[in-house]
Each structure stands twice: as structure tokens, then as C-alpha cells.
PALO-397282 format. One record per residue: residue in three letters; z, x, y of N, C-alpha, C in turn. Coordinates in steps of 0.001 Angstrom, whole numbers, padded with zeros to 6 digits, always signed. Last residue first. Layout:
BEGIN
ALAZXYZXYZXY;...
This chain:
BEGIN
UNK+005407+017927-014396+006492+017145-015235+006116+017627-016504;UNK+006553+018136-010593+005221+019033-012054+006140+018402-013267;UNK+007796+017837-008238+006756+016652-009037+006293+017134-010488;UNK+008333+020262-007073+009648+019589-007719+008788+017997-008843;UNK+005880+021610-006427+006722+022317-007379+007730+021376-008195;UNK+004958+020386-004438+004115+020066-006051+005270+020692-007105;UNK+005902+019506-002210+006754+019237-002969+005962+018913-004622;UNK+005252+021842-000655+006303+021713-000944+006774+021245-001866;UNK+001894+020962-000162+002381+021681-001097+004063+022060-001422;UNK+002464+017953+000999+001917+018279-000165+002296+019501-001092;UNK+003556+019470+002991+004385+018381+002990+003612+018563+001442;UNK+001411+021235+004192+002703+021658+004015+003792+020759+003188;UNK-000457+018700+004655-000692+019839+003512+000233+020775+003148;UNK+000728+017543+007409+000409+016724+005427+000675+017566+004272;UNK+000447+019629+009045+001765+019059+008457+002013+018461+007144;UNK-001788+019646+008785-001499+020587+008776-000275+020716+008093;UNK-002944+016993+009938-003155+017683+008737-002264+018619+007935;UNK-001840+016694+012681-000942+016241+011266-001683+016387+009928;UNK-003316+018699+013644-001781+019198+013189-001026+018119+012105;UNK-005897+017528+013877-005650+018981+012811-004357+018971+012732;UNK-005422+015022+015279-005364+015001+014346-005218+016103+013340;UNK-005064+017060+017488-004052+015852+017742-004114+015941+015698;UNK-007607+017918+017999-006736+018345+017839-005155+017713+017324;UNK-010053+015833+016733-009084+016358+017441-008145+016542+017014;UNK-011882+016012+014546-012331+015152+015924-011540+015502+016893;UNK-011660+017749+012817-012594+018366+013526-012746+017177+014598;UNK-009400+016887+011379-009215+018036+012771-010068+018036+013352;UNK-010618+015010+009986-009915+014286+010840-009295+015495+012138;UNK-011689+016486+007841-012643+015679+008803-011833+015180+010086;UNK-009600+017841+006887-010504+018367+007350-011522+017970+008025;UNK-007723+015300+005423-007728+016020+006672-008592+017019+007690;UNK-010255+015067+003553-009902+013889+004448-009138+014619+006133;UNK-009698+017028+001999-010996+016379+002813-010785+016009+003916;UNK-006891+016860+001267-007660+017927+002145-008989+018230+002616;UNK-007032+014493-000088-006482+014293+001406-006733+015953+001967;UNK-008591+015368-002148-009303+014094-001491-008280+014286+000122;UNK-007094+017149-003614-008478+017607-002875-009232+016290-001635;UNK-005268+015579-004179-004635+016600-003767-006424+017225-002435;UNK-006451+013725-005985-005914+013236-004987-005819+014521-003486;UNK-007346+015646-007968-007901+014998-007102-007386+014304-005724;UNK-004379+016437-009262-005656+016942-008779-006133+016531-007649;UNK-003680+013646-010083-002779+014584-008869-003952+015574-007965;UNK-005258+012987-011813-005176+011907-010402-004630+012848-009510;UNK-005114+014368-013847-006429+014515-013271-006145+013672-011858;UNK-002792+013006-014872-002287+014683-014058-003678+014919-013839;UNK-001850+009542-014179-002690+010327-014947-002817+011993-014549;UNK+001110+008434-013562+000243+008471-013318-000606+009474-014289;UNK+003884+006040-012436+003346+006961-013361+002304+006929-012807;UNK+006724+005440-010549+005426+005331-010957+005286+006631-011887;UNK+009885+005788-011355+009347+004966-010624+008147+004676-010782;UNK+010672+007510-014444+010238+007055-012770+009485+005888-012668;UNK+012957+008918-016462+012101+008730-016250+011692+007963-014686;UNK+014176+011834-018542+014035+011116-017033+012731+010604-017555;UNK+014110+013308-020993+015712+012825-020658+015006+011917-018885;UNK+011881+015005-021319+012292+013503-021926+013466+012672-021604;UNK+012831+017124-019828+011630+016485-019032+012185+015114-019783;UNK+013993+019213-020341+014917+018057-020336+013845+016881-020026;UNK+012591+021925-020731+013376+021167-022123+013883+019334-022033;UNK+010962+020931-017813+011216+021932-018617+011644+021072-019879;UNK+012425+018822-015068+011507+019465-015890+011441+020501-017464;UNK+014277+018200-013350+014255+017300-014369+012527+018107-014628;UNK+016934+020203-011559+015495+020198-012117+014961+019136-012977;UNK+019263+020124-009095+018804+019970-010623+017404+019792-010798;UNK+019889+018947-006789+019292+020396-006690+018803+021009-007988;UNK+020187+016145-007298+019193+016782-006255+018659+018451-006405;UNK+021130+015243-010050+021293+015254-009408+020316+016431-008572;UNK+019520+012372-011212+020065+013174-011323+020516+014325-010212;UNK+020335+008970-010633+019752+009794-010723+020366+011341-011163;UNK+020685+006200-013372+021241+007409-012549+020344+008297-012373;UNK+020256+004670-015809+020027+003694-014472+021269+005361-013601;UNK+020522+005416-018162+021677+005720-017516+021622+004978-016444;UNK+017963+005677-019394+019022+004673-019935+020336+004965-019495;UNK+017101+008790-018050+016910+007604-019126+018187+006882-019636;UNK+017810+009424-014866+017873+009660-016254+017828+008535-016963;UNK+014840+008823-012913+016362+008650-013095+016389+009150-014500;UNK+012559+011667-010815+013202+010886-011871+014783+010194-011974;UNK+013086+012324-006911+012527+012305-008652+012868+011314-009420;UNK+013645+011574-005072+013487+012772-004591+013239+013418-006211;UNK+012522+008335-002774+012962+009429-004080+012803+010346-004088;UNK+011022+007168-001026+012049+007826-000494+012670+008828-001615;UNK+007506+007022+000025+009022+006902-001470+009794+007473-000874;UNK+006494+005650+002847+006878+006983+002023+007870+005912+000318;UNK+004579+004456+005627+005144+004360+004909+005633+005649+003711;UNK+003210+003005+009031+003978+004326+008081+003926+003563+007094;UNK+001748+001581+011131+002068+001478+010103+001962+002646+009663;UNK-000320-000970+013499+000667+000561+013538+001399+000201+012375;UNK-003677-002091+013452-002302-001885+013122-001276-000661+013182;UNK-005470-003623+015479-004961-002508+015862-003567-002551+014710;UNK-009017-004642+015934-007792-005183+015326-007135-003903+015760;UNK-011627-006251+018266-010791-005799+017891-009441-005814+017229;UNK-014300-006989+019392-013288-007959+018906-012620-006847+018218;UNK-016308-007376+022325-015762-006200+021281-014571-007239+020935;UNK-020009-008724+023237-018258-008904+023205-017799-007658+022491;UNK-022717-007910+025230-021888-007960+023931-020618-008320+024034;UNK-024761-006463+027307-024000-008686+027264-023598-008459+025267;UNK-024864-004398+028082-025408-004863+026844-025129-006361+026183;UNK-022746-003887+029594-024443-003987+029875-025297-004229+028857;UNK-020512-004232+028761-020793-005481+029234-022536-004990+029696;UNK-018674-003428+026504-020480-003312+025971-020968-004302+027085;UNK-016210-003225+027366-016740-002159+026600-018292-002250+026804;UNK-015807-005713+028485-015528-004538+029355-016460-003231+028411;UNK-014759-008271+027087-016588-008258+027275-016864-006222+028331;UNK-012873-008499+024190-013070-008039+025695-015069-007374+025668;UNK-010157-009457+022445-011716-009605+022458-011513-009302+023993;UNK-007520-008287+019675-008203-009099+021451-009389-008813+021599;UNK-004571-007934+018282-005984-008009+018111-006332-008976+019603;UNK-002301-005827+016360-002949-006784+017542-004323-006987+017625;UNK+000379-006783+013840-001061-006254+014168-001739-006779+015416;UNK+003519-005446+014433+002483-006759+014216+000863-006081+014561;UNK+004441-002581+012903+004528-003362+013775+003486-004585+014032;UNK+006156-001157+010052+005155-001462+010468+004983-002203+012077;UNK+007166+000639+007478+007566+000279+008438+005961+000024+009065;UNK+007712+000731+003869+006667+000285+004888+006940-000150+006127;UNK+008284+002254+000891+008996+001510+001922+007497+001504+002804;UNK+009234+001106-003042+008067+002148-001856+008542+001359-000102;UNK+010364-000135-004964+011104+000923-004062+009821+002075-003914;UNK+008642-001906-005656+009621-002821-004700+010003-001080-004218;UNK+006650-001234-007146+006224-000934-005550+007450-001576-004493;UNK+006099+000521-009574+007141-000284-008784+007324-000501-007469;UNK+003474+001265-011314+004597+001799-010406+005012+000496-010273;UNK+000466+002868-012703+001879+002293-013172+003012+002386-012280;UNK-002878+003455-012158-001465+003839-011550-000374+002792-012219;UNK-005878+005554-013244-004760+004111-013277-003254+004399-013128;UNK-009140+006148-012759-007355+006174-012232-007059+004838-012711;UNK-011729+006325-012849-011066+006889-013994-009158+007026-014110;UNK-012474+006053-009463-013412+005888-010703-012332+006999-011930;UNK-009844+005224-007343-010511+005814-007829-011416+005899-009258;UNK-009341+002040-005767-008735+003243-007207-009391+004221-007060;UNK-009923-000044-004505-009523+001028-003699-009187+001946-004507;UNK-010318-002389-006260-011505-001883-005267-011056-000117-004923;UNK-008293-002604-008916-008552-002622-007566-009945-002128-007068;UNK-007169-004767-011508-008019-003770-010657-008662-003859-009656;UNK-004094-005157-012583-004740-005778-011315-006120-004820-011539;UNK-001253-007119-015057-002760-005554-014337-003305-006315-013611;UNK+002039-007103-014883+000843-007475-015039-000236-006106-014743;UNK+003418-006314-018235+003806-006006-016807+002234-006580-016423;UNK+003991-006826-020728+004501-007503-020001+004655-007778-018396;UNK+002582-004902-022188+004060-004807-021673+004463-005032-021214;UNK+000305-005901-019845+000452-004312-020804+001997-004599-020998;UNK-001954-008531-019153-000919-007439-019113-000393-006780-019746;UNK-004871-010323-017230-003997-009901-018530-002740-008909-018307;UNK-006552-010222-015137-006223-009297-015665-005576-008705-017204;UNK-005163-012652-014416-006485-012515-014139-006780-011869-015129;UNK-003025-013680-017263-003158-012807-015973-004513-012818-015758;UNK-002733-013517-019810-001959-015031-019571-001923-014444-017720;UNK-003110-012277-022335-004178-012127-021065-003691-013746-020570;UNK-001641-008688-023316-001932-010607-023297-003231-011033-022192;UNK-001024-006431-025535-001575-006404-024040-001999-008136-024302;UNK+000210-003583-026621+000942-005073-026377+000135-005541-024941;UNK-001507-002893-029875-001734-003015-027967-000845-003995-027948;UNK-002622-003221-031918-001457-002886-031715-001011-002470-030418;UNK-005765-003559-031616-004440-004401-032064-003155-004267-031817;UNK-006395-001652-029199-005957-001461-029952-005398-002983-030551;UNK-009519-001416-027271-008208-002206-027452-007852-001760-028928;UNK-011655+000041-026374-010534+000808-026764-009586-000091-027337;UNK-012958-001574-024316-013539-001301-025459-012685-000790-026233;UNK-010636-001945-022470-011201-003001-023388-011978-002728-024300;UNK-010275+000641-021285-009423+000007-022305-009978-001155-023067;UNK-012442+001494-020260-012362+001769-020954-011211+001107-021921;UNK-012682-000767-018088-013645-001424-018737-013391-000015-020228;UNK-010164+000122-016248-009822-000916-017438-011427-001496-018121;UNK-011729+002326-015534-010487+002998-016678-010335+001078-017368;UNK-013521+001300-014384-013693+002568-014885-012955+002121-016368;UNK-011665+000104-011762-012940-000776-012772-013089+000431-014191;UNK-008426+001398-012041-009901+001477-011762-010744+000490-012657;UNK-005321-000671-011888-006674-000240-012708-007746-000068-012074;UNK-001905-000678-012258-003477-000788-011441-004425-000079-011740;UNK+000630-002597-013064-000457-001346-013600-001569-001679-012553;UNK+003712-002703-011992+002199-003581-012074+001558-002413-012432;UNK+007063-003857-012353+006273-002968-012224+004848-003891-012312;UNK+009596-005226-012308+008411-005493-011049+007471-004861-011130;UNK+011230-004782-014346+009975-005845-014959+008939-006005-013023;UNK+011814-001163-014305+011698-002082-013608+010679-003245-014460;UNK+011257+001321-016153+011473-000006-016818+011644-001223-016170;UNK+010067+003630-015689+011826+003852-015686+012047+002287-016142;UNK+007854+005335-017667+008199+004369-016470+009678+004146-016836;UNK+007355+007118-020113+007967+007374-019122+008031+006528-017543;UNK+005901+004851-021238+007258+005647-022007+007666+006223-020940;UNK+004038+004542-019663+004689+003162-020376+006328+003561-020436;UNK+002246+006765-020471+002544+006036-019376+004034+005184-019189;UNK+002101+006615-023586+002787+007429-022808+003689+007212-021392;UNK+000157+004341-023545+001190+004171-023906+002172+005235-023509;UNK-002180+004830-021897-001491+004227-021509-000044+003973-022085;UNK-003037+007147-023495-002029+007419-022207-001403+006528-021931;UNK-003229+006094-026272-002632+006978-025584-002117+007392-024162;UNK-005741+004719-025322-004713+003484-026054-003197+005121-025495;UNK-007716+006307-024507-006471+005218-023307-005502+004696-023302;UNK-006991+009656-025318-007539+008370-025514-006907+007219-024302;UNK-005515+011964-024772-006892+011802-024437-007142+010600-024563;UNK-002655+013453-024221-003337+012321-024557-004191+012175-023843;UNK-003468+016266-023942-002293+015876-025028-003134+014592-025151;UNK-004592+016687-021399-005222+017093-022644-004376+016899-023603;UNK-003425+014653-019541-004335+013999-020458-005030+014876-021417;UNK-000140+014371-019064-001015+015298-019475-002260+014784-020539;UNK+000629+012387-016685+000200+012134-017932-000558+013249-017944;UNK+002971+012793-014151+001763+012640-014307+001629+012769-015326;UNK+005219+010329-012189+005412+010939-013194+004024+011418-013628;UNK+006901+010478-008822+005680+010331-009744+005719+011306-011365;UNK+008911+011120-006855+009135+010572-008026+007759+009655-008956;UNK+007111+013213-005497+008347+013799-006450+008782+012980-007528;UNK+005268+012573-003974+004809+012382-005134+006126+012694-006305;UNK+004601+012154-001057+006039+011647-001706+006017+011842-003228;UNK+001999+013118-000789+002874+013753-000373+004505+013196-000855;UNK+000450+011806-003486+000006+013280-002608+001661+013283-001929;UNK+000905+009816-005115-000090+011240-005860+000038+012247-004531;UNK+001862+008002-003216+002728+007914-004074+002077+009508-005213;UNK+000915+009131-000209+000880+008083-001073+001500+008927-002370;UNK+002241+007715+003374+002759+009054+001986+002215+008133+000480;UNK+001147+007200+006416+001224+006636+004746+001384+007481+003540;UNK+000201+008925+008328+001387+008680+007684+001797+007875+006888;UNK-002561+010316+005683-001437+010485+007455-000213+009634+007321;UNK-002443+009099+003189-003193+008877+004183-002587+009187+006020;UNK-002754+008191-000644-001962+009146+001232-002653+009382+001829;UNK-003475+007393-002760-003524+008489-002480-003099+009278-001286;UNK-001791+004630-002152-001975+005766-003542-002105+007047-003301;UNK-001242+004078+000417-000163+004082-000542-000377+005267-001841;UNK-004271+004001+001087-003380+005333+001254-002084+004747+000684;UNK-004926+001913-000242-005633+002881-001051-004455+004249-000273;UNK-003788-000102+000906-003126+000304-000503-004097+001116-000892;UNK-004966-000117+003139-003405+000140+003291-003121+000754+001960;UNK-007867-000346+003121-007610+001164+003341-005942+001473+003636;UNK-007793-002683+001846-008884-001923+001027-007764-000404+001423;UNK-007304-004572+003996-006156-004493+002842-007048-003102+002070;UNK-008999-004218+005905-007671-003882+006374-006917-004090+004940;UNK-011615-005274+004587-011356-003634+005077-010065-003006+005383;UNK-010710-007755+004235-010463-007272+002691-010714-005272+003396;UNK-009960-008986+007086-008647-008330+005813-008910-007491+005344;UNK-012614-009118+007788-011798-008353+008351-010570-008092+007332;UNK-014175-010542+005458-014883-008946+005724-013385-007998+006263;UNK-013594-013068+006215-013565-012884+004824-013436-011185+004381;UNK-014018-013737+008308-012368-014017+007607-012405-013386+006295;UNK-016119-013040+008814-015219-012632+009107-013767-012513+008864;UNK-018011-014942+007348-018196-013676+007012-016730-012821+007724;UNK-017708-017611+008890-017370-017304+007257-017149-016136+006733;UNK-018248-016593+011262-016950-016897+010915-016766-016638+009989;UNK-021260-016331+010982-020234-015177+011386-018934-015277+010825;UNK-022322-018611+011103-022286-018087+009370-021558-016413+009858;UNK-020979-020207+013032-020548-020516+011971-020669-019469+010421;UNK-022593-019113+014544-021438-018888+014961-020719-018805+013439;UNK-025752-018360+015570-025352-018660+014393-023723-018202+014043;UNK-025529-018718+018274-026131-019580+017612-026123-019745+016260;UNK-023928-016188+018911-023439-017759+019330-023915-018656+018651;UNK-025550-014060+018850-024570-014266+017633-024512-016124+017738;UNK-026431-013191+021036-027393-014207+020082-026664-014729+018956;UNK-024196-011569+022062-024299-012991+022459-025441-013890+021781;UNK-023195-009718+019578-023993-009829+020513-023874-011605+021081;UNK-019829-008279+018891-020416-009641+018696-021710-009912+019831;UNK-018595-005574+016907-019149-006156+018181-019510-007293+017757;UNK-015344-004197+016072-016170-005565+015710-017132-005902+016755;UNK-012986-002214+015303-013811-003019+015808-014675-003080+015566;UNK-009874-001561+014130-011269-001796+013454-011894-002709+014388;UNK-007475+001311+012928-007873+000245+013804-009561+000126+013301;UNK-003825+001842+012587-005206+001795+011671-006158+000799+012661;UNK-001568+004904+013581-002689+003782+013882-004155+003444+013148;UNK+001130+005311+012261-000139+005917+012546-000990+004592+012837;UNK+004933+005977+012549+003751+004957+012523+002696+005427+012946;UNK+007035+007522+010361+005923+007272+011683+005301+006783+011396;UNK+010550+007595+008975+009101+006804+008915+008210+006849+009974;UNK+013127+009076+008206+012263+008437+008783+011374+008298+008213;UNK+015829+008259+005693+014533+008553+005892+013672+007900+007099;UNK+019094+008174+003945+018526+007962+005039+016840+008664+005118;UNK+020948+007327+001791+020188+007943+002336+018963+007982+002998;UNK+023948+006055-000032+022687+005888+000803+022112+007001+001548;UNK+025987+004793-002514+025358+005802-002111+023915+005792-001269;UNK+028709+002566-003426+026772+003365-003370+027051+004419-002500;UNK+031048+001790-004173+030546+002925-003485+029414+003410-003679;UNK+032630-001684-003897+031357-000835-004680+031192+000624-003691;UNK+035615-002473-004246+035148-002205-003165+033865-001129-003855;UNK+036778-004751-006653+036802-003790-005982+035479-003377-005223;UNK+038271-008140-005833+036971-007266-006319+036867-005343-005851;UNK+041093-009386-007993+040424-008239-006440+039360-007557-006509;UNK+041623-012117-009149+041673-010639-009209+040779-009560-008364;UNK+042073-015168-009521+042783-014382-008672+042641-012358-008354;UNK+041054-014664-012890+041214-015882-011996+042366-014642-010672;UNK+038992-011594-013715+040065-012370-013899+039940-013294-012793;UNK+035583-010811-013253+036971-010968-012777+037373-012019-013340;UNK+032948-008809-013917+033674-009994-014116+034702-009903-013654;UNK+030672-007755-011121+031809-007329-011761+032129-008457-012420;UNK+027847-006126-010145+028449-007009-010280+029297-006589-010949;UNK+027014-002885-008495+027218-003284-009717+028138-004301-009532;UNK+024990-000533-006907+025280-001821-006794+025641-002803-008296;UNK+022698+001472-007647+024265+001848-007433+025116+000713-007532;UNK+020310+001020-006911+021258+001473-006080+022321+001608-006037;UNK+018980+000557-009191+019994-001180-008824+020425-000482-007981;UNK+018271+002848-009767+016799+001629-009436+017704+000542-008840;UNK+020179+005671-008626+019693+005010-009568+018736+003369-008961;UNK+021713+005901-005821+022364+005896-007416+021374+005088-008191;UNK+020776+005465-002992+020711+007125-004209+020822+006864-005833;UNK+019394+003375-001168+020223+003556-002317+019945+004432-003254;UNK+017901+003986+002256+017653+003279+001006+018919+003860+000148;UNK+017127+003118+005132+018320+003638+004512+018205+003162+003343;UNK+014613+004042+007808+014702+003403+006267+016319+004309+005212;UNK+013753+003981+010615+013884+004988+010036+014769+004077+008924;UNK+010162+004211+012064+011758+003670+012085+012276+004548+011192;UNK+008569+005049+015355+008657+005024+014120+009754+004103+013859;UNK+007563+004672+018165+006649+005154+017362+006584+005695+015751;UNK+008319+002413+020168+009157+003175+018992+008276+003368+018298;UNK+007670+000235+021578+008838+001039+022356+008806+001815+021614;UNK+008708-002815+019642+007881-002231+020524+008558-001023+021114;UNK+010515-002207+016473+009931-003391+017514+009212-002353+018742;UNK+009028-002951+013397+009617-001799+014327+009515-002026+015857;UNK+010239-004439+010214+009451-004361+011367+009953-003425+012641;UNK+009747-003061+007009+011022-003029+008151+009790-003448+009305;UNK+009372-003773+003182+008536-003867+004622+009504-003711+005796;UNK+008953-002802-000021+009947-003046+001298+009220-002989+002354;UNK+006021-003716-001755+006572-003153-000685+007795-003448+000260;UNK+004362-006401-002650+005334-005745-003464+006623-004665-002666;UNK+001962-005905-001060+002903-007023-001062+004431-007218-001247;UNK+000892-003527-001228+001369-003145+000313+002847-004863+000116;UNK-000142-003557-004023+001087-003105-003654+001808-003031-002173;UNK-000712-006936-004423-001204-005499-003970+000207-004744-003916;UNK-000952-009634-004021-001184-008911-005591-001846-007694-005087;UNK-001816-010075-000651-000775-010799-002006-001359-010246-003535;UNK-002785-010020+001396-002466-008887+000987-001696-008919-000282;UNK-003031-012232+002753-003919-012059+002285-003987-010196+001926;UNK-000705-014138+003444-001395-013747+002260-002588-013526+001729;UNK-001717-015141+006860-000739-014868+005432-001277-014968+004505;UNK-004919-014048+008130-003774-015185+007935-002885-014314+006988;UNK-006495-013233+010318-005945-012006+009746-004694-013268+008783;UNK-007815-015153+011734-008180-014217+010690-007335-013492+009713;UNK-005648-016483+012751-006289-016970+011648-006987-016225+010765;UNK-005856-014557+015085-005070-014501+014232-005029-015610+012971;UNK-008400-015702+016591-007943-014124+015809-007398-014192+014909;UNK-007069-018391+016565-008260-018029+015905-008506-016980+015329;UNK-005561-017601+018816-005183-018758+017627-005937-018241+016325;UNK-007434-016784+021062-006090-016217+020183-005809-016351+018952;UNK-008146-019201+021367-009424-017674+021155-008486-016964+020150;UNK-006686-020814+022552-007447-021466+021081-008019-020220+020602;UNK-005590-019325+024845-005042-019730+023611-005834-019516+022348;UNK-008624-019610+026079-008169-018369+025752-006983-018622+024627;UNK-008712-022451+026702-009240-022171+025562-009134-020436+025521;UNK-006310-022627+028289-006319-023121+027294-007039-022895+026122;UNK-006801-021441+030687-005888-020759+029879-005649-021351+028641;UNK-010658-020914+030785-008978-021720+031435-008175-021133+030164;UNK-012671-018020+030962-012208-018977+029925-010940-019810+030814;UNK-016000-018372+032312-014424-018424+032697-013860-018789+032106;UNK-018664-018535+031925-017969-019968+032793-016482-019057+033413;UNK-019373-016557+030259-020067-016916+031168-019016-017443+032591;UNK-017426-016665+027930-017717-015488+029069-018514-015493+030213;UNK-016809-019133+026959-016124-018415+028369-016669-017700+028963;UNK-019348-019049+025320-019135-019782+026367-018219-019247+027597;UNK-017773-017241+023304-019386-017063+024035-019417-017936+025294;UNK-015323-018651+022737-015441-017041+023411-016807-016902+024454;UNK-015677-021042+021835-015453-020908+023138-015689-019332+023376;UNK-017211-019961+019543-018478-020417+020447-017666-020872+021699;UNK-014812-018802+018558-016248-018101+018614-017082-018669+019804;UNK-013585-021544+017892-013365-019940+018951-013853-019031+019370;UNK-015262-022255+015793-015440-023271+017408-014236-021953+018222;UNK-015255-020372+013540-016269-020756+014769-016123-021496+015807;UNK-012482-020447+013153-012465-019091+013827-014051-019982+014613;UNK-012063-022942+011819-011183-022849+013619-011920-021737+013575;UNK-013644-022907+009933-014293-023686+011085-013542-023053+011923;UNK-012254-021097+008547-013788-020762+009260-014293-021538+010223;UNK-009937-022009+007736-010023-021767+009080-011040-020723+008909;UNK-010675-026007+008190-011069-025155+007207-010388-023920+008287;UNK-009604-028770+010090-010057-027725+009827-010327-026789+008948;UNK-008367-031992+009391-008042-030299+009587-008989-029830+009364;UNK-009428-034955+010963-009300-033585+009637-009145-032591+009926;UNK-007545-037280+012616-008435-036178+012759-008433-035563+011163;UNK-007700-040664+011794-006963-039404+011731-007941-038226+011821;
């Protein structure tokens, strides 16, 4: 019986047909196997205990530079309410409530040269590739979820309405915010805490006995909810959310190798290409223990602030920052082109609109 493969081995013996074809001519067979292989890289699950996982996902089929996402007004269950019934008795007819949101897709992309001396050491490439290409393509999806990223609305910068932020000159300590935190999450059990290295090496020195915190998780968990820490946080952030109602339109990722780019330089180019939006669709808080939102042109600030709570939480030094990090960010991205200054432009209009209705 043959043995399967590892798939470092399949990506090296694709590797060393690649190098080989380019000489000979690949037949249509071992171009397949080349294919095969790419996409081994990029395998299933390897975005699993993230929020991009957690995420409504819509696929957007070719042709269509966005989609557009009908999500549920009335509260975290949308409105949607089982019923008991009598034997024979007529279900009545549920009236949610829906609303509608586009979504654009921005392009995340990442190439890869491969010199032809590579060939000889094929194998210690592979290993390194399967391993290198995701964790850059998962690093920069769920870091713009958080902080936003063109058209990825992250949950601190441009969709931020139903973000809740922690006044950390009230609560200063961790055991404190995090519990605050806590208090104003709306109570989904999908929620996940995410942790800067930073912030969860401050909670552990900080542990409170009276911490509801286990460790039946890499991570352990707060209230039952798990913790993760991420690579992609920021040094002193920690985010509390629900990532089932964050949305993500997307289209398959492509990827192809071509000797055309660097051929005087006898190199290959291996390339990835994802197209991918995403936003909250919320437009704030639900009211506490009502599972309802409130309503749109209403304020959930001021005297009533305790009466709502949300979807994610967050720390009010994260808003800040965040806020300065994507007007970096856009400021590097005009100066390559034009193209890119306007959806800056647009971001930062989109940002400042909606600091007023987010302030908690």
C-alpha cells in the first residue's frame, strides 16, 4: 500500500515538478499536481480559533466586486422566536425584522519568489511554506477585523457603533476591566476574549481568586468564555466579542506560479490573491435583558448607558489608537496611489461619523 503523504511532502515533490517543468515543459498532468499542492498550502483550517472562523462568511461569485448581507434587527436571536403549541395549533407566522448591508471586496495579496537553487533544498522550503503562507494570510484578516483595514471594517474603527469601550481611568486594574468588560457584553456563550501577550501576562500576575477564570483551554477562560492570544493584538489590548454577528464576504483565494515576472533572473513567482470585505452590521447596543434593540434614532448613551449592552467590548485606549493606527495606515496607502488616497478618505469619513453614536 502506498503511504500518504505528509502535505510538506505533497507541496515538495510539486516544488521539484515546478523546477523541473520549467525547463522540460510541464504535461498537463504534472501542472495539476502543481495546483494540488498550492492549494494544500493554503489547507482547511487553518484559520480555526480566530475570529475570521467564528464569522458569517457569504461567497461572492465571480463578476462582482462586492455582496451585499441581510442580517436580523430585533436583537442577538434576530427576532426569531420558537413557540409551544397545542396538538393541531397554527404556528404563527414570526415577523423579524431585516436589514440590509453592502460589502466590498479589497484585495489581499502575497508573493513569493523561488530561485531555481531553491530545487535542491525543496523539502526544507515546503516545510517553511505551509507553515509561513497562512500564518501571514491569517495574521493580517483578523488583525483588520479588529482594527480595520480598507474594506474590512474593524470592529474599534469604522463599524465600531456596536462596540462597547472600558473607561480605563475608572477601571485601572485588569481584575477591573476585565470584569466591567464582562458586564457590559450582551451574553452570547459564542463570545471569545482575545488577548494581547501584554494584557494576558498582566492578568496572570493579577489573578484574583475571585476570578471566574479555569484553564480547561490553551488559554483557559473568563466566564466561561474561552481566551485566545493573538499575534495580531496590539501590546495592552484585549477584545471581548461575538464574532458569529460580524459578516465576511469573500471570494476563493487564487494562487499560480509563473516563470514571466523574474524570467532573467531564472526565478519562479508563486503567488496568493484574496478578495475579501467585511463590517458589523449593528447600529449599537441591545437593551439589557430584553434581547432588543433599541431603537435607531435613540441614543443609548448618557443616564441610560447601563440599560444596553453589545456585541464586543473593548478597552477606550484601544479606540484611540486604533483610530491613529488606520490614519497611518491610510496615509501610507495614498502616497502609492491615488486609487488608494480615496478609500482613505472615505475610511476616515466613515470613522469619524460614527465616533459620535459609539461614545459610551
Amino acid at each position: 500500500m502506498t503511504e500518504k503523504m505528509t502535505k510538506a511532502q505533497a507541496v515538495e515533490k510539486a516544488l521539484r515538478i515546478i523546477f523541473e517543468g520549467k525547463a522540460a515543459g510541464q504535461s498537463d498532468a504534472d501542472a495539476a499536481q502543481s495546483k494540488q499542492a498550492l492549494e494544500e498550502i493554503i489547507a482547511p483550517g487553518f484559520m480555526n480559533v480566530t475570529p475570521y472562523a467564528e464569522a458569517i462568511k457569504i461567497n461572492v461569485l465571480d463578476g462582482s466586486d462586492g455582496g451585499k448581507i441581510f442580517y436580523q434587527k430585533d436583537g442577538w436571536l434576530g427576532g426569531l422566536e420558537a413557540q409551544w403549541l397545542d396538538e393541531g395549533e397554527a404556528i404563527a407566522v414570526d415577523k423579524a425584522q431585516f436589514g440590509e448591508r453592502d460589502i466590498s471586496l479589497c484585495r489581499l495579496g502575497m508573493a513569493v519568489p523561488l530561485t531555481g537553487e531553491i530545487e535542491q533544498d525543496a523539502s526544507y522550503l515546503s516545510q517553511y511554506l505551509v507553515k509561513a503562507i497562512p500564518k501571514a494570510i491569517r495574521y493580517k484578516v483578523n488583525e483588520a477585523m479588529i482594527y480595520g483595514e480598507d474594506c474590512v471594517k474593524g470592529v474599534l474603527g469604522a463599524c465600531k457603533q456596536a462596540t462597547y469601550f472600558v473607561d480605563t481611568d475608572t477601571y485601572t486594574t485588569i481584575i477591573t476591566q476585565v470584569g466591567h468588560m464582562y458586564n457590559k457584553y450582551y451574553g452570547s456563550d459564542a463570545g471569545m476574549w482575545i488577548f494581547s501577550k501584554s494584557k494576558y501576562a498582566e492578568l496572570v500576575e493579577n489573578y484574583d481568586a475571585d476570578l471566574a477564570i479555569s484553564v480547561d483551554a490553551p488559554f483557559g477562560k473568563l466566564w466561561g468564555l474561552p481566551i485566545i492570544v493573538a499575534p495580531w493584538m496590539k501590546c495592552g489590548d484585549i477584545v471581548l466579542g461575538d464574532w458569529s454577528q460580524y459578516w465576511i464576504a469573500q471570494k476563493p483565494m487564487r494562487d499560480s506560479i509563473s516563470s514571466d515576472y523574474y524570467f532573467t533572473t531564472d526565478q519562479l513567482l508563486m503567488k496568493f490573491v484574496l478578495r475579501i470585505g467585511g463590517t458589523q452590521p449593528y447600529s449599537g447596543g441591545w437593551k439589557a435583558c430584553e434581547n432588543k434593540l433599541p431603537d435607531e434614532s435613540s441614543s443609548s448613551s448618557g443616564g441610560e448607558e447601563d440599560q444596553y449592552v453589545y456585541p464586543f467590548v473593548a478597552l477606550d485606549d484601544m479606540e484611540q489608537s486604533s483610530e491613529v493606527w488606520m490614519s497611518s495606515s491610510s496615509s501610507s496607502s495614498s502616497s502609492e496611489s491615488s486609487e488608494s488616497s480615496s478609500s482613505s478618505s472615505s475610511q476616515s469619513s466613515s470613522s469619524s461619523s460614527s465616533s459620535s453614536s459609539s461614545s459610551a
